[in-house]
N, C-alpha and C positions, 0 to 999 in steps of 0.2 A: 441509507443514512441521510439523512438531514444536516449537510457540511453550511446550510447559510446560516445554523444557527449556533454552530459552535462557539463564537464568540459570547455566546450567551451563557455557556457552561465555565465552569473553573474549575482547575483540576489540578488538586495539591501536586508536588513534583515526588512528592513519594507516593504518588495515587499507584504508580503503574513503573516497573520495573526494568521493562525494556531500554536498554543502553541505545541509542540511534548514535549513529559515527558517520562525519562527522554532523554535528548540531544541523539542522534545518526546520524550522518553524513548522512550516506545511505538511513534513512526513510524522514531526509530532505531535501535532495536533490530529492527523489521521487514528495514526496508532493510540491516543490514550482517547480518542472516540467509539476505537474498536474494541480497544479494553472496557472504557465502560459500557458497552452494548451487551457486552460478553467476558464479563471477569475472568481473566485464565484465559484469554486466547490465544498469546502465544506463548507466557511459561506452561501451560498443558502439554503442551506438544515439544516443550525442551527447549523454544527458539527463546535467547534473551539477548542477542543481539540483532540491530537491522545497520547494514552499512551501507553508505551510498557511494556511487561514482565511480565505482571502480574501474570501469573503462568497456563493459561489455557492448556488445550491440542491439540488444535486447530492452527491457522492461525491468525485468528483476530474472532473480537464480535463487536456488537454495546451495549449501553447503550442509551435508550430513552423512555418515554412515550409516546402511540401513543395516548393517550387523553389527553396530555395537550403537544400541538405544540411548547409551550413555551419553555418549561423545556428544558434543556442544554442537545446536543446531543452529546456522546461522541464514538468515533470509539479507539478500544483495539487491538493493532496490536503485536503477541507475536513474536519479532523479532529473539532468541532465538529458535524459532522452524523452523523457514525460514531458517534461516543460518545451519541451523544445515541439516536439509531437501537437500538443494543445497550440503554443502559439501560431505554430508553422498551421494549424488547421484555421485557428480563427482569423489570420492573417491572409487566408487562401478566401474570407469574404471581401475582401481589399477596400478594407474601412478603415478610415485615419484616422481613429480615437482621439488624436489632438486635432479635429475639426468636428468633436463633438462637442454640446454642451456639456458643463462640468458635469451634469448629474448620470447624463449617459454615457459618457467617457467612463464612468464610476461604476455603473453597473455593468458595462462591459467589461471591464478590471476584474469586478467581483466574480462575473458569470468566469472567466479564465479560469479565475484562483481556485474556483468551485471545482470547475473540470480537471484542472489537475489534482486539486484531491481526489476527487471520484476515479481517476486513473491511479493512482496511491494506491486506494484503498482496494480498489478489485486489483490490482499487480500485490498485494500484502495477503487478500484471501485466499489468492492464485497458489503463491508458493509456497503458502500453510497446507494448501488444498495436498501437496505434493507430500508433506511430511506427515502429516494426519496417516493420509491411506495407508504407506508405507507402516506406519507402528497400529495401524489398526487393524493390522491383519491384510494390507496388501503387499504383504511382499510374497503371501502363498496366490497371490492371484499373477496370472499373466501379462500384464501391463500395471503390474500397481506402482501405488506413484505417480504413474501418466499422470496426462492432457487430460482425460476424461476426469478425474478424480480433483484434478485442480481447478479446472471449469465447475463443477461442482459446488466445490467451495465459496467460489466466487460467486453464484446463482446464489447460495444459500444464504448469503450474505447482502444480498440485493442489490448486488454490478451488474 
């Protein structure tokens, strides 16, 4: 995905379906990047909501029953830990972006903002990756659902 140029796109607010809880710019701008790459990416698969924050330790979680296809599939994205992850890494270059010039103060800003989308978006294809296998016939395989099948997704999605 190409996240430096999203600002370039504009995407009516009924483009893309997906309810995000609560509001956060950056996981929507992810998500209706991923809807237009891929119309149906997550109503396909049942997911129509994405919730943040919710306190895990982790990245993201899915919520769903794999024996009743019906039931509302919910992807839990802990945005909280992404950002924190990103900063805490580009902070580990021990660079005092206010002792840089405005322009490269600015594009270290951007390069962040970048990366915590790119962690969005591979944590959003991860825990589709989970729900896909599951209703596509992995629940007669022996780990379906897994790591493997979520990694996948993610790969295929170019994280």
């Amino acid at each position: 995905m190409n996240w430096y140029k999203i600002s370039q796109f504009g995407v009516p607010e009924t483009a893309v379906s997906i309810n995000v809880y609560p509001q956060e710019p950056l996981v929507k701008e992810v998500v209706d990047e991923l809807e237009r790459a891929n119309p149906g990416y997550f109503k396909s698969q049942g997911i129509k909501e994405i919730r943040l924050n919710m306190g895990g330790p982790e990245f993201g979680h899915v919520e769903f029953d794999p024996k009743d296809p019906n039931k509302q599939k919910i992807i839990f994205i802990e945005f909280r830990n992404i950002q924190r992850a990103i900063q805490n890494a580009a902070g580990s270059a021990s660079i005092d972006l206010n002792a840089l010039p405005p322009e490269a103060k600015q594009a270290a800003e951007d390069y962040i903002k970048q990366e915590i989308q790119r962690q969005i978006g591979s944590t959003l294809a991860h825990e589709r990756g989970h729900i896909y296998d599951l209703y596509s016939g992995g629940h007669d395989k022996p780990f379906g659902g897994g790591e493997f099948a979520a990694e996948q997704e993610s790969h295929r999605m170019g994280y």
